[in-house]
C-alpha positions in Angstrom: 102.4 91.6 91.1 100.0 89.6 93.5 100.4 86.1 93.8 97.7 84.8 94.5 96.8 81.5 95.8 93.8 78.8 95.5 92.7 76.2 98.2 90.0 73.9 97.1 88.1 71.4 98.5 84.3 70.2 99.7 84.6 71.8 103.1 82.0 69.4 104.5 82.3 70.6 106.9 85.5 72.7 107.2 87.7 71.0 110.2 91.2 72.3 111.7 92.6 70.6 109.1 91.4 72.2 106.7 91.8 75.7 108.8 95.7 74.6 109.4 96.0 74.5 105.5 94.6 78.1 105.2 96.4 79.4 107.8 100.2 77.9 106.2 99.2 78.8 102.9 98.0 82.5 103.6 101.5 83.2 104.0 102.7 82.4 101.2 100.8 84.4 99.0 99.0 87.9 99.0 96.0 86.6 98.0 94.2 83.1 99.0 90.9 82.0 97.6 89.4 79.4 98.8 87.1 77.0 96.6 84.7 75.1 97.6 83.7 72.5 95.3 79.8 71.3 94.1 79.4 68.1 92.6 76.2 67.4 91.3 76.7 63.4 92.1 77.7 64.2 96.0 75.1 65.1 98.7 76.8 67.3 101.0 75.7 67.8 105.0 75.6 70.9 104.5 74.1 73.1 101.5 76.2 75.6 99.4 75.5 79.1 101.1 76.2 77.3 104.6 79.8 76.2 103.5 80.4 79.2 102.7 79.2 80.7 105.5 81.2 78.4 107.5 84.7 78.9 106.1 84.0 82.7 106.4 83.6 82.8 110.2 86.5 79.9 110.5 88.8 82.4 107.9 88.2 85.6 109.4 90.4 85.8 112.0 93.2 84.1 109.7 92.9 86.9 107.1 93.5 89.4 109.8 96.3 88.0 111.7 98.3 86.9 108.1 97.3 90.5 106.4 95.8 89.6 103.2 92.1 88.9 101.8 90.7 85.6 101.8 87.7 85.0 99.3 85.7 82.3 99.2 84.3 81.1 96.3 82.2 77.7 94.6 82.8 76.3 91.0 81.2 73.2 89.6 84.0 72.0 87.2 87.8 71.4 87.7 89.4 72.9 90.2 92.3 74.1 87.8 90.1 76.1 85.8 88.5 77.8 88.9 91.9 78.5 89.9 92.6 80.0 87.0 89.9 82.0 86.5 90.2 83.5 90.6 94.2 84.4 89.0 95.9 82.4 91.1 99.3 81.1 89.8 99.4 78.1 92.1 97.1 75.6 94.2 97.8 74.2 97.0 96.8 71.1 98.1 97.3 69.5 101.6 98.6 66.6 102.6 98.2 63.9 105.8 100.3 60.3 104.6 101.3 59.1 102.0 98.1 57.8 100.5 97.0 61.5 99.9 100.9 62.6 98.2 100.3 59.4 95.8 96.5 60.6 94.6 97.6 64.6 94.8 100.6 63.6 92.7 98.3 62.4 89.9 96.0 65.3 90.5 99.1 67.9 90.5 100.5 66.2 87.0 97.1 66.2 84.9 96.4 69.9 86.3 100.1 70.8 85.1 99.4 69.2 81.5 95.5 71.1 81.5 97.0 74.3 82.6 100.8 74.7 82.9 100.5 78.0 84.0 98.9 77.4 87.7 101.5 74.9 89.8 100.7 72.7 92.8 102.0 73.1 95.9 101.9 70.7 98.7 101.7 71.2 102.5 101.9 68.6 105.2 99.6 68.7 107.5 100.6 69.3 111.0 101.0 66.6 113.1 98.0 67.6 115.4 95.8 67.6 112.7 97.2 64.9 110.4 94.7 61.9 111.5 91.6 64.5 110.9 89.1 63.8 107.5 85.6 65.5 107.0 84.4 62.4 106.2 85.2 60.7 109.3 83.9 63.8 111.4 80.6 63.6 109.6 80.3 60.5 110.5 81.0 61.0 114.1 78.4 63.6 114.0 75.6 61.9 112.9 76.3 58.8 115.2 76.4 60.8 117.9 80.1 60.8 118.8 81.5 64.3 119.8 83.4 66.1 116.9 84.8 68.9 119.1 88.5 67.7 119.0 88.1 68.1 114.8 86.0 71.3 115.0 85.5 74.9 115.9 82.7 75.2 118.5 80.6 77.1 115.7 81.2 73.8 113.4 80.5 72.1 115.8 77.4 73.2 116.7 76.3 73.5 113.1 77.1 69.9 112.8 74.9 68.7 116.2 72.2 70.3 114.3 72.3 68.9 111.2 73.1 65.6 112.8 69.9 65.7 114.6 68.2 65.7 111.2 70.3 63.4 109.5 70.5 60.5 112.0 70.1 56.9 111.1 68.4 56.1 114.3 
């Protein structure tokens, strides 16, 4: 039987945080897939196709060296359900303090109640990566700070693009 794992998040863009999750989880399971979550009331940096497009080259290179496919896919409703329906039998969510175990914890008991069948499982961050949020890095980016500490170089450079565009000044 493959057990098959789901990551989701907004990927906005996707940071070595995010990567360092991916990378811990893929070997836990023979199958990761990686959801990246729209919200109609959120307005992303980036678009759709380019988040995906993103986490594909930043997941390539994990898929090869942990052995097993990486999908990546986008659902509009709750992550639980799109877990479900991608056949995984557990989540995993990361973690980077305490503030993040409190709000996952919620997260993990309301998705156990909706669909007991698909559990949570945590993963601390590592500690070089801990401090990094998307948020935070977006906001670097389009106030001109340099985000290449948080980044890959292709991020990176996708984000001093759409920075240019997007900048207050």
């Amino acid at each position: 039987m493959t057990r098959t794992g789901f990551y989701s998040g907004s990927f906005d863009p996707v940071t070595h945080g995010h990567t360092d999750i991916i990378e811990r989880a893929s070997r836990l399971v023979d199958r990761l897939v990686i959801g990246i979550g729209i919200h109609p009331s959120k307005a992303p940096l980036f678009d759709n196709d380019e988040r995906v497009e993103m986490l594909e080259g930043e997941t390539r290179a994990i898929a090869t060296s942990s052995g097993i496919p990486i999908e990546i896919v986008t659902f509009a409703d709750l992550a639980v359900s799109a877990a479900q329906r991608a056949g995984a039998s557990v989540i995993f969510r990361g973690l980077r303090d305490g503030t993040d175990f409190d709000y996952e914890m919620q997260m993990a008991n309301m998705n156990g109640q909706m669909i007991p069948s698909v559990q949570t499982v945590f993963v601390a961050a590592s500690p070089e990566v801990r401090h990094i949020a998307a948020n935070l890095v977006r906001q670097i980016a389009v106030m001109g700070g340099d985000v290449t500490p948080f980044v890959s170089k292709g991020v990176a450079l996708r984000l001093a693009n759409k920075a240019k565009r997007a900048s207050p000044v």
